[in-house]
N, CA and C atoms as an extended XYZ file, in Angstrom:
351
Properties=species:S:1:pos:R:3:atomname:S:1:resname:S:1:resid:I:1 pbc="F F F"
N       -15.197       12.135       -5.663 N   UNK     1
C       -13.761       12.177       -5.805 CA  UNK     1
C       -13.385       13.252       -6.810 C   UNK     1
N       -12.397       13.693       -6.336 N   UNK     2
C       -11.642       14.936       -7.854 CA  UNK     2
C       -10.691       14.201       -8.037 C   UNK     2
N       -10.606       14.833      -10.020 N   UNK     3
C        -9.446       14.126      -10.749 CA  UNK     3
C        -8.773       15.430      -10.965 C   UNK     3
N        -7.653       15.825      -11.212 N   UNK     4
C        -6.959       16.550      -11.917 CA  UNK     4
C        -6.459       15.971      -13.389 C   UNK     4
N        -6.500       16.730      -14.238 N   UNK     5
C        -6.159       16.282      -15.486 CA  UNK     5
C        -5.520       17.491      -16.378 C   UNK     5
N        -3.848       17.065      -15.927 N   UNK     6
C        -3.387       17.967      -16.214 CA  UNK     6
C        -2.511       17.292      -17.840 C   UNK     6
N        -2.777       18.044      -19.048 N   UNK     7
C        -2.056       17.795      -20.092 CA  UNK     7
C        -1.811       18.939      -21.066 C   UNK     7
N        -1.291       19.195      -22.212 N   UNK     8
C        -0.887       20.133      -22.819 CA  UNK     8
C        -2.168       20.329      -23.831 C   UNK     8
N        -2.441       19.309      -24.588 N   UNK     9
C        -3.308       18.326      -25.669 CA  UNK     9
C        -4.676       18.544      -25.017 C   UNK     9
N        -5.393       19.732      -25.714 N   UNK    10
C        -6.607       20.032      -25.115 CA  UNK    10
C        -7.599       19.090      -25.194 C   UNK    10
N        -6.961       18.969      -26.245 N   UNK    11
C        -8.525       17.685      -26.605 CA  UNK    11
C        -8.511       16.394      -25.925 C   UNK    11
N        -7.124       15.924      -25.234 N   UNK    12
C        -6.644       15.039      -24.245 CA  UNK    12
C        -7.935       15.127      -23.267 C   UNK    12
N        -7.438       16.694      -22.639 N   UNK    13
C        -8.191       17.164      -21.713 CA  UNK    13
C        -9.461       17.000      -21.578 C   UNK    13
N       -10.280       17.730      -22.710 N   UNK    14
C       -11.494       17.852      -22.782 CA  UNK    14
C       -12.182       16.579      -23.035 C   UNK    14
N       -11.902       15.748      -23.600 N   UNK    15
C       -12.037       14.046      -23.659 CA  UNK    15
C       -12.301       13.352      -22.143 C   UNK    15
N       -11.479       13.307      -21.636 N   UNK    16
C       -11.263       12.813      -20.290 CA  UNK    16
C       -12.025       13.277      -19.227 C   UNK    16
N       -12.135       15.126      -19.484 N   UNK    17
C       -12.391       15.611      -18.821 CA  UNK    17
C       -14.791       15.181      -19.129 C   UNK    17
N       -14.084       15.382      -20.007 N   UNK    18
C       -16.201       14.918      -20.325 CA  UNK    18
C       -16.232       13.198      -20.127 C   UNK    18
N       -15.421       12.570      -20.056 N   UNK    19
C       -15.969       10.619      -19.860 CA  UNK    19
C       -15.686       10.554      -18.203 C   UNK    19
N       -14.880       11.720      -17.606 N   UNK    20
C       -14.360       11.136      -15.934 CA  UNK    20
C       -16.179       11.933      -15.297 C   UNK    20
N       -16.576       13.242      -15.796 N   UNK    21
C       -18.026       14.440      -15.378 CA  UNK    21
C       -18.713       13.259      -15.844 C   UNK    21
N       -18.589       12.365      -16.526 N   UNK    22
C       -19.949       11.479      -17.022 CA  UNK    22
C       -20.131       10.416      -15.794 C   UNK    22
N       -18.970        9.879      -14.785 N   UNK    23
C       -19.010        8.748      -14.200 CA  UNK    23
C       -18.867        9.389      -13.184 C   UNK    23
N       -19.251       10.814      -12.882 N   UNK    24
C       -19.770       11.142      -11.097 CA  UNK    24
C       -18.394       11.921      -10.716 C   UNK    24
N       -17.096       11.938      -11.373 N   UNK    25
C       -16.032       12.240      -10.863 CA  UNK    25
C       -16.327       13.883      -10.824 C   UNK    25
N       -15.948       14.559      -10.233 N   UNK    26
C       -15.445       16.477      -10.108 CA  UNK    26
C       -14.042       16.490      -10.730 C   UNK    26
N       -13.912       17.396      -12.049 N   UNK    27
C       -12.207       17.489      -12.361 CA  UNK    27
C       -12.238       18.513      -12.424 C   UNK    27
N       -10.632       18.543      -12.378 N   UNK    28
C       -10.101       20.210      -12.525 CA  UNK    28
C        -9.099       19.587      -13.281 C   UNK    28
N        -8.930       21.013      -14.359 N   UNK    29
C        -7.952       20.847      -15.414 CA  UNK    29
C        -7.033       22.146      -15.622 C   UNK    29
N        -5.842       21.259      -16.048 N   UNK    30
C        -4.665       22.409      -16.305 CA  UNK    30
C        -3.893       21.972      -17.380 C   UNK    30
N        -3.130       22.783      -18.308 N   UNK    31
C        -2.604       22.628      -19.636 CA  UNK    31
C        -1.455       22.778      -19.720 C   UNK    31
N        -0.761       23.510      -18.711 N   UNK    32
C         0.583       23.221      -18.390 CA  UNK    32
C         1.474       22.822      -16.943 C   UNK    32
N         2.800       22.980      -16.690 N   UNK    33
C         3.282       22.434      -15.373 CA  UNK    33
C         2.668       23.284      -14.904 C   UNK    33
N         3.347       24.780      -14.932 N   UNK    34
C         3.027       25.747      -13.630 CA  UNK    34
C         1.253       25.826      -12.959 C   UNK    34
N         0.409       25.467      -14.307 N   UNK    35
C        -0.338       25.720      -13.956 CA  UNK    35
C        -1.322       24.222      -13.385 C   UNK    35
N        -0.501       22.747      -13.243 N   UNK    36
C        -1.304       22.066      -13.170 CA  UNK    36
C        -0.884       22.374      -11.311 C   UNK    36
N         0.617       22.493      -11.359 N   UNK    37
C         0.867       22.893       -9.520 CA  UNK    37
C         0.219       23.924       -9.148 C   UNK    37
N        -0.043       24.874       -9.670 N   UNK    38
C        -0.887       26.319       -9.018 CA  UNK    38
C        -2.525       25.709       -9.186 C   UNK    38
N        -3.151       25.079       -9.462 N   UNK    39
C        -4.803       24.093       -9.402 CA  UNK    39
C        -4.446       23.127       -8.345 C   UNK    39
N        -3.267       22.363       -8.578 N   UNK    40
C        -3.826       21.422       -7.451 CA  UNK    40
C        -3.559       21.442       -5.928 C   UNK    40
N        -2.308       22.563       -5.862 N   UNK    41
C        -2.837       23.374       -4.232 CA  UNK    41
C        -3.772       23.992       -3.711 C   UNK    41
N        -4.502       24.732       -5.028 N   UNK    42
C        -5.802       24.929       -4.588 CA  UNK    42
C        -6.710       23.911       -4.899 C   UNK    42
N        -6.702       22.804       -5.284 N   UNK    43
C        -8.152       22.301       -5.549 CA  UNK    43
C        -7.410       21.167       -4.613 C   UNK    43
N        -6.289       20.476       -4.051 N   UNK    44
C        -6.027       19.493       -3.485 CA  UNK    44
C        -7.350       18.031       -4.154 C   UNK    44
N        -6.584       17.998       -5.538 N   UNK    45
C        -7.610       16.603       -5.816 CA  UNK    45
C        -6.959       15.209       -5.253 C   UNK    45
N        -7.849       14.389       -6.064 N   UNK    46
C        -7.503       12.834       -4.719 CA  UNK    46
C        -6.309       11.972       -5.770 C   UNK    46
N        -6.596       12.188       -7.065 N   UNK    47
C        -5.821       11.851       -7.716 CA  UNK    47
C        -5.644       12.809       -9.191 C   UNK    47
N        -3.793       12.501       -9.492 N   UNK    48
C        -3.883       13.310      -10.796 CA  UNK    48
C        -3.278       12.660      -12.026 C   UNK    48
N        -4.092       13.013      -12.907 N   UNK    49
C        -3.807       12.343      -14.354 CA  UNK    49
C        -2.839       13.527      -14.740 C   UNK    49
N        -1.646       13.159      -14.878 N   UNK    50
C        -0.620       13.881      -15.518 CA  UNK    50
C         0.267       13.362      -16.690 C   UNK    50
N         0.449       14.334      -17.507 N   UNK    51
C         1.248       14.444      -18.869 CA  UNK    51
C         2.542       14.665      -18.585 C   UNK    51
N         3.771       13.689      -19.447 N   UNK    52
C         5.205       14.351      -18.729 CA  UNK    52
C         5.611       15.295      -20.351 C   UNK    52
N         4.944       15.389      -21.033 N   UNK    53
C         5.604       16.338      -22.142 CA  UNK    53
C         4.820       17.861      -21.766 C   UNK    53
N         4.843       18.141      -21.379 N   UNK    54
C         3.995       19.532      -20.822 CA  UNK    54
C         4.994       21.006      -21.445 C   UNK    54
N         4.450       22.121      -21.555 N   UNK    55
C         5.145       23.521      -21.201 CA  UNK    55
C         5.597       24.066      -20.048 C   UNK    55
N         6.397       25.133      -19.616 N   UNK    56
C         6.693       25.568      -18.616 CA  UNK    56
C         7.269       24.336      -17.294 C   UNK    56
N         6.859       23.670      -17.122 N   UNK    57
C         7.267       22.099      -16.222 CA  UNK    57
C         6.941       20.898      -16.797 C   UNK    57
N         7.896       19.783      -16.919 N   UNK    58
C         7.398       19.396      -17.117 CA  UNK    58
C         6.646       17.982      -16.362 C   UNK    58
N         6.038       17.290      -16.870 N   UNK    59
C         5.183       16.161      -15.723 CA  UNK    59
C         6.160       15.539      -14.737 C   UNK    59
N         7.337       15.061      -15.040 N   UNK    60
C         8.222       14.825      -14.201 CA  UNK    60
C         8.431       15.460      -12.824 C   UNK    60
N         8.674       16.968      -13.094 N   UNK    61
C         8.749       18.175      -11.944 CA  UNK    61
C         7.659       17.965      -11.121 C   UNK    61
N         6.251       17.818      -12.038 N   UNK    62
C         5.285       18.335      -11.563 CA  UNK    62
C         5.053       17.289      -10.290 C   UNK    62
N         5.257       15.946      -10.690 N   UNK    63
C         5.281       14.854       -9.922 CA  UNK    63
C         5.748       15.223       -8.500 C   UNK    63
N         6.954       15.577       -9.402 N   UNK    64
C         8.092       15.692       -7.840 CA  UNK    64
C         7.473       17.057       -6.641 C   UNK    64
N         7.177       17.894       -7.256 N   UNK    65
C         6.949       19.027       -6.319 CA  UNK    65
C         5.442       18.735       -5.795 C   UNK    65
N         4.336       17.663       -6.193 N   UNK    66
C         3.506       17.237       -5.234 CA  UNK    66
C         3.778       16.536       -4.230 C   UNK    66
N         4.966       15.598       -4.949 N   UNK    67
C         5.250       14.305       -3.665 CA  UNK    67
C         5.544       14.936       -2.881 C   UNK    67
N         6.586       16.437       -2.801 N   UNK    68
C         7.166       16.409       -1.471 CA  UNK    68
C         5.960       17.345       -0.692 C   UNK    68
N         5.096       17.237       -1.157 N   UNK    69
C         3.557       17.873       -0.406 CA  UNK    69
C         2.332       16.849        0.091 C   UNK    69
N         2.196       15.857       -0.572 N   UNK    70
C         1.106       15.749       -0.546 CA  UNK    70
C         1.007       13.448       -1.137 C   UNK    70
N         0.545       13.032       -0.572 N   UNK    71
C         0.011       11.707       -0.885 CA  UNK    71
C        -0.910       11.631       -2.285 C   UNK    71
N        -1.542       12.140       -2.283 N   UNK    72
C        -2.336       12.216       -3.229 CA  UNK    72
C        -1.853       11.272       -4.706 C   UNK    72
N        -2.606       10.878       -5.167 N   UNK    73
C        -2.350        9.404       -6.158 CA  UNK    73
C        -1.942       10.144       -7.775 C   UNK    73
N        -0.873        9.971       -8.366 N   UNK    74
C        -0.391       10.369       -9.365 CA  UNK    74
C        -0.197        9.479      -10.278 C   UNK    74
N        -1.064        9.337      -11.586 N   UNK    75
C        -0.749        8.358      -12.726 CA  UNK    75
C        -0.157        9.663      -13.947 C   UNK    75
N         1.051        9.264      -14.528 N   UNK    76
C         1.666        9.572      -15.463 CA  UNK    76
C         0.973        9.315      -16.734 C   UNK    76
N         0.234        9.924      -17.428 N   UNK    77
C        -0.145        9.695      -19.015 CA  UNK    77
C         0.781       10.214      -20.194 C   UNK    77
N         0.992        9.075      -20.523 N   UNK    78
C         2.465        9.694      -22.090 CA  UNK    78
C         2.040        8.581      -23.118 C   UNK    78
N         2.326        9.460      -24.330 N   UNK    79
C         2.916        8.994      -25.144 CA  UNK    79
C         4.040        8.296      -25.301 C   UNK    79
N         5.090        8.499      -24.561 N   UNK    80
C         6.550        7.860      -24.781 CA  UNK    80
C         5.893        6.619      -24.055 C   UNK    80
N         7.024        5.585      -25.125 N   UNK    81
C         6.952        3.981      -24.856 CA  UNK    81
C         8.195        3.727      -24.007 C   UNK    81
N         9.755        4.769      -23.894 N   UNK    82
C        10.808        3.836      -23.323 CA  UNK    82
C        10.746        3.566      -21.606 C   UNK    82
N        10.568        2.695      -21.565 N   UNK    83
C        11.089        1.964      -20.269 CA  UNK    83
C        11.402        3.057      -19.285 C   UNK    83
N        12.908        3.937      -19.992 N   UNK    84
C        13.686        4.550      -18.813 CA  UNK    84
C        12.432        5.478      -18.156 C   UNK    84
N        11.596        6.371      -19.428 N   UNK    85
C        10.914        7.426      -19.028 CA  UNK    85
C        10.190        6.791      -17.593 C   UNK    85
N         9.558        5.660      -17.863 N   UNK    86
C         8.179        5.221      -17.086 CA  UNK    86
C         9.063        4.998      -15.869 C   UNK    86
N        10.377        3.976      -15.863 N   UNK    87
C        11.141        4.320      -14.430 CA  UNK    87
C        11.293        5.542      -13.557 C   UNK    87
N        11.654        6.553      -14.677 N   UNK    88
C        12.054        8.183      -13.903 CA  UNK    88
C        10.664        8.687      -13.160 C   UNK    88
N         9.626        8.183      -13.966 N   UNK    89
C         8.101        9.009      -13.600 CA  UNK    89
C         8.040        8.107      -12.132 C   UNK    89
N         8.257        6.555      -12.042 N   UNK    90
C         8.064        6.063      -10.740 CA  UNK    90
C         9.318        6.423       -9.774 C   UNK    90
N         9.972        7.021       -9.718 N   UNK    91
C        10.998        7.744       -8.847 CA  UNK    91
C        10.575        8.731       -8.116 C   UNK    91
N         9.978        9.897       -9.458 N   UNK    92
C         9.503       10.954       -9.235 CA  UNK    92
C         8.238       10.495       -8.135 C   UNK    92
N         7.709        9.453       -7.923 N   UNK    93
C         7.189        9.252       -7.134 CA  UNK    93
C         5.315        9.404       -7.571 C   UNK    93
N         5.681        8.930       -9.118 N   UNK    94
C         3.819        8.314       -9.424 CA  UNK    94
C         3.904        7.114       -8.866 C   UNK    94
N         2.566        7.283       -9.097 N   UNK    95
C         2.363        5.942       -8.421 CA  UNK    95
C         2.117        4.815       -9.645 C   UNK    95
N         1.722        5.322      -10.919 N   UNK    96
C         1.424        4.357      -12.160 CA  UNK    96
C         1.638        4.721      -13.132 C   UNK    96
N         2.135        4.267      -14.395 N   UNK    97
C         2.353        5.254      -15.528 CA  UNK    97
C         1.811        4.386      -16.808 C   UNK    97
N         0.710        5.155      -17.387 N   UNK    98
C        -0.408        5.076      -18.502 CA  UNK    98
C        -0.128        5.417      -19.643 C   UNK    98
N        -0.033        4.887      -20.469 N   UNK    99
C         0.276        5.300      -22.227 CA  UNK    99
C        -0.734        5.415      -23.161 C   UNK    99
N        -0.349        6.523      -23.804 N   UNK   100
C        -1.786        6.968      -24.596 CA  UNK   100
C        -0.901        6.856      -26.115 C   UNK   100
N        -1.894        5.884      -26.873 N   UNK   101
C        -3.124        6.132      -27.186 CA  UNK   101
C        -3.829        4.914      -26.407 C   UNK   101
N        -5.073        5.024      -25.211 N   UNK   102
C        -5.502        4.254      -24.887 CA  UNK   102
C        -7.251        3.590      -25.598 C   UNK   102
N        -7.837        3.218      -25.281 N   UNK   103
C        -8.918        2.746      -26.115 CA  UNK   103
C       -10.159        2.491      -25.591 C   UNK   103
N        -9.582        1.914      -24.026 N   UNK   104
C       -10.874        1.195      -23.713 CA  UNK   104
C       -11.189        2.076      -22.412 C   UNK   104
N       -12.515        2.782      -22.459 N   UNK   105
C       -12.512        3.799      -21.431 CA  UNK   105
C       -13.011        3.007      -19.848 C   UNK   105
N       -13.882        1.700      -20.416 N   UNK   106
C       -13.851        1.105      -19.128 CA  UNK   106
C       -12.411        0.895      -17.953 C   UNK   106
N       -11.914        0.527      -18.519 N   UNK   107
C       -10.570       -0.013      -17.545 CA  UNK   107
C        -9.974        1.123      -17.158 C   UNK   107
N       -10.541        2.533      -17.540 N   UNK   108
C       -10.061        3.420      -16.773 CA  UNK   108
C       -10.955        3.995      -15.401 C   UNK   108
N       -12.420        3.109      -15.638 N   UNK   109
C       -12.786        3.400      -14.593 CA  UNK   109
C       -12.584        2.136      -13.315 C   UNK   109
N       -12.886        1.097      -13.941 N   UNK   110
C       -11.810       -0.008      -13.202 CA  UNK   110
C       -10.735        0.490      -12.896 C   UNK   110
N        -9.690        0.830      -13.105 N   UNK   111
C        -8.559        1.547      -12.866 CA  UNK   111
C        -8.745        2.494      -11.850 C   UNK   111
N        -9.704        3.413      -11.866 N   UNK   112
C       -10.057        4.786      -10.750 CA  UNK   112
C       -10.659        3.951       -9.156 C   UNK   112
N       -11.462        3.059       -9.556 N   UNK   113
C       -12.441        2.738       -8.633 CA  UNK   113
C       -11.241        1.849       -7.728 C   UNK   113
N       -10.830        1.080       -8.459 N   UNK   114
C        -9.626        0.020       -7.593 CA  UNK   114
C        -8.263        0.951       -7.063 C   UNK   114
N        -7.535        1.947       -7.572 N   UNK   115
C        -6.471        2.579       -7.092 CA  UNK   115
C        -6.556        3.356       -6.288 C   UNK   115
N        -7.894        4.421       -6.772 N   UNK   116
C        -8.053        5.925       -6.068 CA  UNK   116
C        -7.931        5.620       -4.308 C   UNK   116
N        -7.743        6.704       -3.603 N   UNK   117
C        -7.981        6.657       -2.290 CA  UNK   117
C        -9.369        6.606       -1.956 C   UNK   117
């Protein structure tokens, strides 16, 4: 399976990106909007871990301009706690929305194995 793991917060990235390469996953990573949409038309992954505080787009957009492409499974990762945000991100058409700071890396693979396509 490919993950996309698109966030601003390199070390987000590089974190995730070394515990998802440890459990068999293929990722591709991007650090901002434009560039998490310009990776995942070309890499078409199965699901994407996205940030809504981003540069240039932000996760919100980014959401939106996959949905109207593509099925592919979209979890929102933020920092923000309000309510409204996590509503707007399920509009935009994620499918789940994840708050960091998270802790327990198991339940994110529970999480992958039970949601992913």
């Amino acid at each position: 399976m490919k993950i996309m793991v698109a966030d601003d917060d390199r070390d987000m990235v590089d974190m995730l990106s070394y515990w998802l390469k440890g459990h068999g996953y293929d990722v591709v990573r991007a650090f901002d909007g434009e560039q998490a949409v310009k990776r995942w038309r070309e890499t078409l992954p199965d699901l994407v871990i996205l940030d809504v505080q981003m540069p240039k787009l932000d996760g919100f957009e980014v959401c939106r301009q996959m949905r109207s492409e593509t099925n592919s499974m979209v979890l929102i990762l933020t920092a923000h706690d309000r309510e409204d945000d996590e509503i707007r991100g399920l509009e935009m058409g994620a499918d789940d929305y994840l708050r960091k700071p998270f802790s327990n890396h198991h339940s994110w693979t529970d999480y992958i194995r039970c949601n992913a396509p």
